[in-house]
SEVEXZA-355599 format. One record per residue (C-alpha): residue in one letter; residue number from 1; x, y, z. Coordinates in nm, 4 decimals. Example, Ala and Ser with C-alpha at 12.3 -4.5 7.8 and 13.67 -1.06 7.14 Angstrom:
SITE  aa    i         x         y         z
SITE   A    1    1.2300   -0.4500    0.7800
SITE   S    2    1.3670   -0.1060    0.7140
% end
This chain:
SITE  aa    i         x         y         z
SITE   X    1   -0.2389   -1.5020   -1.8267
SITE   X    2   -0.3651   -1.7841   -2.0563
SITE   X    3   -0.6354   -1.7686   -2.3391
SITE   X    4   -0.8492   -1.9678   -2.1348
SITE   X    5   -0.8622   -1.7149   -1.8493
SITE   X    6   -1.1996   -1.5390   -1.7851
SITE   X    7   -1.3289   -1.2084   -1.6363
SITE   X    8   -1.5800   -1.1962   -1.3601
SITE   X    9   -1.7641   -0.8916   -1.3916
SITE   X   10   -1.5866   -0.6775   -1.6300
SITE   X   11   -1.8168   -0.3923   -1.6061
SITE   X   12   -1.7791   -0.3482   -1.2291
SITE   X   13   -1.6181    0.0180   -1.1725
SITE   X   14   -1.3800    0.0751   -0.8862
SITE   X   15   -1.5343    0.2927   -0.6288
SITE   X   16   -1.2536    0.4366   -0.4105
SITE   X   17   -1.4570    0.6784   -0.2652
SITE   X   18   -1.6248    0.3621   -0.0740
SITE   X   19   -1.2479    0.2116   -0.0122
SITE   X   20   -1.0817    0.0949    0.3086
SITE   X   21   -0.7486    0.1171    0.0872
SITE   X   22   -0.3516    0.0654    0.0099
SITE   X   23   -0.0030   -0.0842   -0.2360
SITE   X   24    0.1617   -0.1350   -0.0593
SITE   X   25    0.1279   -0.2650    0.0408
SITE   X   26    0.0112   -0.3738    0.0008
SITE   X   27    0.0616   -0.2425   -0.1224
SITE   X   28    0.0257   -0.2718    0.0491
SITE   X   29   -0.0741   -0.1880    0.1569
SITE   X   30   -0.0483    0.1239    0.1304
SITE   X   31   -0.0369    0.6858    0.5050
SITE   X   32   -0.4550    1.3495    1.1437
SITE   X   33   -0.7859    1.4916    1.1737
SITE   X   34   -0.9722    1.5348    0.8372
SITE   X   35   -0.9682    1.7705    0.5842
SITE   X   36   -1.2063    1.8870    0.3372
SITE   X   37   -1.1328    2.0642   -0.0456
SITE   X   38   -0.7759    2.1736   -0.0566
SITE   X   39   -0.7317    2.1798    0.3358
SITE   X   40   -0.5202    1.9242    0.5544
SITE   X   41   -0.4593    1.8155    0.8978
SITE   X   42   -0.1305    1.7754    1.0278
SITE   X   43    0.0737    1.6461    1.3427
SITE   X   44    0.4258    1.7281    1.4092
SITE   X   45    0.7299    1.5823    1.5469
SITE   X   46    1.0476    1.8032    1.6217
SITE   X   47    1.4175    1.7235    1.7231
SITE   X   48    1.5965    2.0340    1.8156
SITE   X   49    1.4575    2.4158    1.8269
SITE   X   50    1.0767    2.4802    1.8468
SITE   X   51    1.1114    2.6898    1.5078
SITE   X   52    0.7587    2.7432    1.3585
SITE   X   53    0.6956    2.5370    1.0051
SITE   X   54    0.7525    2.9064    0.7665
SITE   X   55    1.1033    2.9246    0.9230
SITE   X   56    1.2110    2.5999    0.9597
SITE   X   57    1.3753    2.5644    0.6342
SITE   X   58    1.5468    2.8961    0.6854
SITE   X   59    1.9908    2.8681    0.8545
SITE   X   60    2.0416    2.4940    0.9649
SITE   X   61    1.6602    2.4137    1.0012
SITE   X   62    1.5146    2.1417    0.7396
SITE   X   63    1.0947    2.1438    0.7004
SITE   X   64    1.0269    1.7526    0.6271
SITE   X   65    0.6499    1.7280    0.4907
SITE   X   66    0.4294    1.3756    0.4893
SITE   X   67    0.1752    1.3809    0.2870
SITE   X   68   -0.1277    1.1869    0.1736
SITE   X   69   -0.4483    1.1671    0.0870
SITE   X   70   -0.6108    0.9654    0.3637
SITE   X   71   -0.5888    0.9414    0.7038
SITE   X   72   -0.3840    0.8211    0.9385
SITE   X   73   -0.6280    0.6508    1.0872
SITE   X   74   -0.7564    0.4752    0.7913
SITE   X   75   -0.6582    0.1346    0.8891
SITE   X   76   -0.4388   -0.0713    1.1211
SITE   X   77   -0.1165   -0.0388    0.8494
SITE   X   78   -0.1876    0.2830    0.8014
SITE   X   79   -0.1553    0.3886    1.1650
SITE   X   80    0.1338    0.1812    1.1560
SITE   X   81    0.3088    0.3837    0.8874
SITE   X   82    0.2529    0.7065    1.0454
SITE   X   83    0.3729    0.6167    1.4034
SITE   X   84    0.6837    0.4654    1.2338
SITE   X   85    0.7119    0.7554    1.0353
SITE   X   86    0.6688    1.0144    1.3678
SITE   X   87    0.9526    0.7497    1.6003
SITE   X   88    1.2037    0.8234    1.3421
SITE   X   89    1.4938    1.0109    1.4805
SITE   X   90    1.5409    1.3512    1.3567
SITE   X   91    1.8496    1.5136    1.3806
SITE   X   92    1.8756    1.9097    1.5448
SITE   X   93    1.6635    2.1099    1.3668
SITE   X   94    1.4726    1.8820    1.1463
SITE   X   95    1.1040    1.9023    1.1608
SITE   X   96    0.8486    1.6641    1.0174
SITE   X   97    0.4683    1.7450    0.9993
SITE   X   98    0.2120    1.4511    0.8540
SITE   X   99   -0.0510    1.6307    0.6591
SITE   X  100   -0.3260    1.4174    0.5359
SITE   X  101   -0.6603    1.4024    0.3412
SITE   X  102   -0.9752    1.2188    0.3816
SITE   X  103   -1.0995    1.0894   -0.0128
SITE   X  104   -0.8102    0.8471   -0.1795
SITE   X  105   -1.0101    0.9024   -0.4846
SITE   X  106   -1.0099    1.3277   -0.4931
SITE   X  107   -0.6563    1.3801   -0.6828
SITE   X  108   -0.7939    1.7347   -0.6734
SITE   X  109   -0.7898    1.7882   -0.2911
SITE   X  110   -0.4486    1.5658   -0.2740
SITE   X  111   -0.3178    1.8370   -0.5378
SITE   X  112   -0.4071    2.1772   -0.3843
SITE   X  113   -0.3061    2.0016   -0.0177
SITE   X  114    0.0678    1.9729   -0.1730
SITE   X  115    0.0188    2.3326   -0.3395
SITE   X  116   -0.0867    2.5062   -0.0137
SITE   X  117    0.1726    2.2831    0.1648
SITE   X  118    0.4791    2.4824   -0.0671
SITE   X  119    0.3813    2.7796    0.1006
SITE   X  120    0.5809    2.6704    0.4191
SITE   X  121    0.8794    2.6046    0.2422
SITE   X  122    0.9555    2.2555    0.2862
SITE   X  123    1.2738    2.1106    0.1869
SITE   X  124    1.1597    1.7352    0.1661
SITE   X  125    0.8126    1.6266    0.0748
SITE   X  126    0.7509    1.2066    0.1214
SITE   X  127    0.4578    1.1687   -0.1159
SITE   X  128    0.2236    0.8651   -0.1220
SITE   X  129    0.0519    0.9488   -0.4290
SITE   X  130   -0.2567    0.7809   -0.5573
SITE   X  131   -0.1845    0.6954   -0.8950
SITE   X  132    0.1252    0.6421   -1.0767
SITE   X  133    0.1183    1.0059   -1.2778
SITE   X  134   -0.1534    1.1498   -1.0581
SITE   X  135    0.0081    1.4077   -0.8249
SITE   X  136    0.2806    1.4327   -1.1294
SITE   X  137    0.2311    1.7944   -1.2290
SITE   X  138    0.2103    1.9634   -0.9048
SITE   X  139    0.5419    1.7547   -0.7315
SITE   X  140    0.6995    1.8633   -1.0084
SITE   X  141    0.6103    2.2530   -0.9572
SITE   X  142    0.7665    2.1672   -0.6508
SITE   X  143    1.0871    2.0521   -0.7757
SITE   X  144    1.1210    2.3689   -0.9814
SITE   X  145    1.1068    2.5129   -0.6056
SITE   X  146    1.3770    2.3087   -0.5341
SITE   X  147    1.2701    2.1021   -0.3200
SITE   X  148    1.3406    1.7254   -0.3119
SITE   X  149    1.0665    1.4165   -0.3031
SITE   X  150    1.0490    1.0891   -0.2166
SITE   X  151    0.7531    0.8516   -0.3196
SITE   X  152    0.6215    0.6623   -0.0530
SITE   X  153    0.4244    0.3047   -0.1528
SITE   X  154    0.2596    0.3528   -0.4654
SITE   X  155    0.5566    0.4271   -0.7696
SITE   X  156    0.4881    0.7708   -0.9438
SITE   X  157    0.5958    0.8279   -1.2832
SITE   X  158    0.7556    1.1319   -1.4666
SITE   X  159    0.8883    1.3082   -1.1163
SITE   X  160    1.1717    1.5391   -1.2244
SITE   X  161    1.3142    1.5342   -0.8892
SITE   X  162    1.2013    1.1833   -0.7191
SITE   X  163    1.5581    1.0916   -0.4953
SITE   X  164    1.4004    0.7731   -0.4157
SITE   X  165    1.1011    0.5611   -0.3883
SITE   X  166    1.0645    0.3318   -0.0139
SITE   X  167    0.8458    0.0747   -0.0509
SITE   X  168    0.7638   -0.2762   -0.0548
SITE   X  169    0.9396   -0.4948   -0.3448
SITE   X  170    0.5562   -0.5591   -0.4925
SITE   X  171    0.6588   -0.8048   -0.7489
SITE   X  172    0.8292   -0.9787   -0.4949
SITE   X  173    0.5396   -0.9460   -0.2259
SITE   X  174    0.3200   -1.1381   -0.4781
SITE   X  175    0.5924   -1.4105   -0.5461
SITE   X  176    0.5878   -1.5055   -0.1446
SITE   X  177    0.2586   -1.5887   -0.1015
SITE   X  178    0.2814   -1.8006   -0.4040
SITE   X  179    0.6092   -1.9287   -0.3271
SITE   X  180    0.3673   -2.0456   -0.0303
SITE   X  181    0.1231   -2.1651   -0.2359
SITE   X  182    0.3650   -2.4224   -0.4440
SITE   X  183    0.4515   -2.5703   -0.1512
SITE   X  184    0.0935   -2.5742    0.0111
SITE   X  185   -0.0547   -2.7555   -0.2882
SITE   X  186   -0.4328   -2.7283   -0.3057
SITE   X  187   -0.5994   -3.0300   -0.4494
SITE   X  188   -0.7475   -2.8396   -0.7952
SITE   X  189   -0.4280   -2.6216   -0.9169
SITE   X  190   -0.7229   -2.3604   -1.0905
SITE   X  191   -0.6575   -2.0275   -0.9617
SITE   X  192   -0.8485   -1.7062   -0.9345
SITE   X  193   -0.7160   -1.3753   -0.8790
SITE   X  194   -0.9322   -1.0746   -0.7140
SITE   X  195   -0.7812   -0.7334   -0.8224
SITE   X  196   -0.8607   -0.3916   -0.9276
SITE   X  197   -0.8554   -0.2556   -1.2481
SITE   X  198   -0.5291   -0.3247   -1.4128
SITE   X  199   -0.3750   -0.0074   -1.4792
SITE   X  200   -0.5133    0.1650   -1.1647
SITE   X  201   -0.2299    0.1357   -0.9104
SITE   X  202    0.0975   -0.0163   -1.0429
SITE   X  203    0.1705   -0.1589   -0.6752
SITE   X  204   -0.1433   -0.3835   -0.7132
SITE   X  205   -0.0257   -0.5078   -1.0488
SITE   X  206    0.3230   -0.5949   -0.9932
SITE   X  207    0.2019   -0.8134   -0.6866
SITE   X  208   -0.0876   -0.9949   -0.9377
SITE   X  209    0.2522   -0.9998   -1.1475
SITE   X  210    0.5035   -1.1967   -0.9272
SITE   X  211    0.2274   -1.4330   -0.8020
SITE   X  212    0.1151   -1.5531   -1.1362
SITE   X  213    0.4469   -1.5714   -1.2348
SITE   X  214    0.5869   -1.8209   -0.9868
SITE   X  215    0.2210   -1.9852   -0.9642
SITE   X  216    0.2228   -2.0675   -1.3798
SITE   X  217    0.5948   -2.2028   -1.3317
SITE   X  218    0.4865   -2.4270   -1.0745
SITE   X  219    0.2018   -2.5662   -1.3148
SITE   X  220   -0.0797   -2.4059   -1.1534
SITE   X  221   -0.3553   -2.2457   -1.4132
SITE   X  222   -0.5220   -1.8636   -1.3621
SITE   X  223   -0.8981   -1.9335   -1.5007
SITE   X  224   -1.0904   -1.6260   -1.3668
SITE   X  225   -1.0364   -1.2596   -1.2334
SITE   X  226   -1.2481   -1.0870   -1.0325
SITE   X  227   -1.2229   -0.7369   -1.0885
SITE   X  228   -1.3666   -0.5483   -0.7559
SITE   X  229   -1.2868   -0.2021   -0.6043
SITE   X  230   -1.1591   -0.2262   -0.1665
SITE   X  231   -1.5367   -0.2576   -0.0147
SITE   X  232   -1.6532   -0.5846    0.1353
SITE   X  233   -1.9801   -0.6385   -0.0220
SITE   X  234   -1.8541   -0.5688   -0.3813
SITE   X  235   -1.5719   -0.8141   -0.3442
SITE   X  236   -1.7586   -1.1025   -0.1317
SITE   X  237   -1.9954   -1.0624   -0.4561
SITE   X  238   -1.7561   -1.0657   -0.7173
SITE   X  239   -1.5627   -1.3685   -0.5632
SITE   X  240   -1.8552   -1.5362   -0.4634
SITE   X  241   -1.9206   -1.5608   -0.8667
SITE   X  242   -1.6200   -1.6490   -0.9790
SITE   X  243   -1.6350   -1.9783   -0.7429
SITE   X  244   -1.9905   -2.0409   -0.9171
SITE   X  245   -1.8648   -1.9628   -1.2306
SITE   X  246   -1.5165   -2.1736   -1.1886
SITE   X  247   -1.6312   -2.4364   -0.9104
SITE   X  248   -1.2762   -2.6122   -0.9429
SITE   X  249   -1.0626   -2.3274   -0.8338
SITE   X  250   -0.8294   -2.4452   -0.5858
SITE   X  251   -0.7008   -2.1230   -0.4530
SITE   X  252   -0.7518   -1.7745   -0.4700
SITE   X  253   -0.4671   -1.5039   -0.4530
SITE   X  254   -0.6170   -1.1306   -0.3359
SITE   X  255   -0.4345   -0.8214   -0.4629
SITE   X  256   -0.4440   -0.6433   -0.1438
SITE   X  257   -0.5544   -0.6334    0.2661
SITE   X  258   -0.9456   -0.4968    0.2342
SITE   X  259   -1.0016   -0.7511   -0.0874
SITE   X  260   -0.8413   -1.0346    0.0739
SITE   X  261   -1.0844   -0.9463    0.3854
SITE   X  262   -1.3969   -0.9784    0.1179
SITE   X  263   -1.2935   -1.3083   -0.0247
SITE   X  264   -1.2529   -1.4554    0.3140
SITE   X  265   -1.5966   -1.3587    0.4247
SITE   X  266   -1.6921   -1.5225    0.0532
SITE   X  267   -1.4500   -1.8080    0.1884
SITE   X  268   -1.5846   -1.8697    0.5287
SITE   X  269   -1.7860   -2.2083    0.5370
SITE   X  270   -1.6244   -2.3395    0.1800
SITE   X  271   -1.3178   -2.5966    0.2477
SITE   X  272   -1.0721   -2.7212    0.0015
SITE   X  273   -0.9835   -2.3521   -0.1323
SITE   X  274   -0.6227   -2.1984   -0.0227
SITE   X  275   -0.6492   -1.8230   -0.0142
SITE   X  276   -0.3428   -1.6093    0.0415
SITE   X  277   -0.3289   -1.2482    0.0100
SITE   X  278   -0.1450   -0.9064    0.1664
SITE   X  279   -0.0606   -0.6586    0.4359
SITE   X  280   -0.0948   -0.8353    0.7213
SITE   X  281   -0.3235   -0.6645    1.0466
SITE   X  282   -0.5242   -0.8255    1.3572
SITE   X  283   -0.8493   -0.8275    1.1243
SITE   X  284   -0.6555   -1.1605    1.0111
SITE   X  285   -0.6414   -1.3684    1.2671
SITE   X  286   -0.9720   -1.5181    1.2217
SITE   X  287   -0.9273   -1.5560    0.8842
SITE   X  288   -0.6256   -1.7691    0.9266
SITE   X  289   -0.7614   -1.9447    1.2058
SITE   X  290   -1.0779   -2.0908    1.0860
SITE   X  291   -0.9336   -2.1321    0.7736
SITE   X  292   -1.0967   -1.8716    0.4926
SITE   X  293   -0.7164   -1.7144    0.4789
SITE   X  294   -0.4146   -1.9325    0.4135
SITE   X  295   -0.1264   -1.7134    0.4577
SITE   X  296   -0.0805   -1.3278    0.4191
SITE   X  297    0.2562   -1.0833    0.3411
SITE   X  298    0.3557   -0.9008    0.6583
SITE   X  299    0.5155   -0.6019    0.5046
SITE   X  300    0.6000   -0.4456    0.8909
SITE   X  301    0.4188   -0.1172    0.8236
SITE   X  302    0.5784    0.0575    1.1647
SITE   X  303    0.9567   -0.0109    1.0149
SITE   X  304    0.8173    0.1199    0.6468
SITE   X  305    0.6957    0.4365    0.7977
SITE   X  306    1.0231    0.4886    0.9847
SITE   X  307    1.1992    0.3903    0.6923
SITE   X  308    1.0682    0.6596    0.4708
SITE   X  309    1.1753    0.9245    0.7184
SITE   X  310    1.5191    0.8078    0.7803
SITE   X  311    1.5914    0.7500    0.4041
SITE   X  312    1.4359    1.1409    0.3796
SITE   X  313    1.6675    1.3031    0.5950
SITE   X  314    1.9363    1.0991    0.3974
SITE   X  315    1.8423    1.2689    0.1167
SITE   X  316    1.8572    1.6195    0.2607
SITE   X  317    2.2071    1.5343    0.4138
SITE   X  318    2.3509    1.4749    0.0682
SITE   X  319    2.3902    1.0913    0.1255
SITE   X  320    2.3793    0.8974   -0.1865
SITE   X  321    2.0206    0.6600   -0.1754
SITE   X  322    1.8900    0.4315   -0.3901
SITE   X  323    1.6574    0.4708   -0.6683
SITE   X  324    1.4400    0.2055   -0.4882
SITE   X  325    1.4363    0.1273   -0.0789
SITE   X  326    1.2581   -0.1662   -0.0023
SITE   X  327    1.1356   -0.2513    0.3110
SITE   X  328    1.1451   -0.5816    0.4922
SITE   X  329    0.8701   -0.8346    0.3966
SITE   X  330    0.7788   -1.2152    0.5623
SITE   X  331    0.4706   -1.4364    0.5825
SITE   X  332    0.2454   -1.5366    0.8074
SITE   X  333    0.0345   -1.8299    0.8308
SITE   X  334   -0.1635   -2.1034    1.1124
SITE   X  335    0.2219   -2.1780    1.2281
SITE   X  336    0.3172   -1.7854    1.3534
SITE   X  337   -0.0155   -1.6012    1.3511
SITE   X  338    0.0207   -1.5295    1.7306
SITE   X  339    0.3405   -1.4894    1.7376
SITE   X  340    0.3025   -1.1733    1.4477
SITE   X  341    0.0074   -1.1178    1.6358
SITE   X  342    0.1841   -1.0059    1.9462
SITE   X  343    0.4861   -0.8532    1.7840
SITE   X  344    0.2328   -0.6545    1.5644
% end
């Protein structure tokens, strides 16, 4: 980012607690009832014997364990991931149970949920943690348990026993929408970029990183970023600065789904201003259509979900995997909105 960029609002603090999420991916982003403290919810899909979840990793039985700390039914991706996750085809025996949490921001509830969840013996736990080091120490108590993990969306660092990471390719989410952008030049190539705070997920700043990179190449100038947390208001407020601060920005790239929802409702009446952004869902289609959004990612949360499983039971089968398992990514703009819309 250039000397000349500026901050909008560098005090603002990220309130998660108030977020609509996800990294995945968008990501993001971003994955059945709630669950308060250290206690979950959970759903369960089962190929083979109706073993109960303390004896299912016992003779030829494997435990699989989804786990995060949100709902399922925290957004349209979201649901997405988890009914991929649950059509996955299990072999004989294999279990899976989805057990979830209701605050993205309470790393302490997410913690004792995987604790209490090592009491039934799992042999696989897919992990969408909510920082890069934040559910760290206790996966690793389970790898001295021996059992293995696989990070779902967000990266996680310092995992003794991480087989894989399946996710999006975030650097390279970031690069197609401004692979777009190049070739949908606005008239003012001034560019602002609504994010969180860097640092926070790694997901969100490998996508700011593979946009600006291919943007700058292309001769296009970041001047402002709008540092916001995933609620509406905060981000309509924070971009709706930045365009009075920098009145000659010609497009605006957003981080991730709920903040590219924000600055399109800051968008909505202003022409003249591209805006592309992440994790494409039906809340979109207006967007695109009266033209506050430009074009989106479409990171095809359903095959992500089912991806994660798959790869899993790969893992417990001895199969050699990947470090990293990307899933599929496209765009979608005014030419194939309702096209997506109906494959969706």
């Amino acid at each position: 980012m250039s000397k000349a960029t500026s901050r909008v609002n560098t005090h603002a603090v990220w309130n998660p607690r108030r977020a609509a999420f996800v990294a995945v991916i968008a990501t993001v982003g971003m994955l059945v009832a709630a669950c308060g403290g250290g206690s979950s919810s959970s759903s369960s899909t089962q190929a083979g014997t109706g073993s109960s979840a303390k004896s299912a990793s016992s003779g030829g039985s494997k435990l699989m364990l989804l786990e995060m700390s949100f709902p399922c039914a925290l957004n349209e991706p979201i649901q997405e991931v988890c009914a991929g996750a649950k059509a996955a085809q299990l072999p004989p025996g294999y279990k899976l149970q989805i057990k979830t949490g209701v605050d993205i921001a309470d790393n302490t509830a997410f913690n004792n949920l995987i604790q209490t969840s090592l009491q039934l013996r799992p042999n696989v736990l897919i992990v969408f943690p909510a920082g890069p080091a934040a559910q760290t120490p206790v996966l690793n108590q389970a790898c001295a348990k021996g059992v293995k993990v696989v990070i779902l969306g967000s990266p996680a660092e310092g995992v003794k026993c991480q087989s894989t990471h399946v996710g999006q390719d975030d650097i390279e989410a970031g690069a197609l929408v401004g692979r777009w952008l190049v070739k949908h030049p606005p008239k003012s190539k001034e560019v602002g970029i609504v994010t969180q705070p860097p640092g926070e997920f790694t997901s969100t700043d490998n996508r700011v990183k593979g946009f600006t990179q291919v943007v700058t190449a292309a001769g296009f100038k970041v001047v402002a970023t709008a540092i916001t947390d995933l609620t509406l208001d905060r981000t309509r407020t924070e971009v709706t600065n930045m365009l009075t601060a920098h009145p000659k920005i010609g497009a605006i790239f957003s981080a991730n789904g709920p903040m590219g929802q924000g600055t399109s409702q800051a968008l909505k009446g202003r022409h003249g201003i591209e805006h592309v952004t992440l994790d494409f869902d039906s809340t979109n289609v207006k967007p695109i259509e009266n033209g506050s959004l430009s074009a989106v990612t479409n990171s095809h949360a359903y095959e992500f979900g089912k991806l994660a499983v798959e790869t899993a039971v790969k893992v417990l089968q001895g199969e050699r995997v990947p470090p990293k398992v990307n899933g599929p990514l496209s765009i979608v703009d005014k030419a194939n909105v309702q096209q997506e819309l109906k494959s969706h």
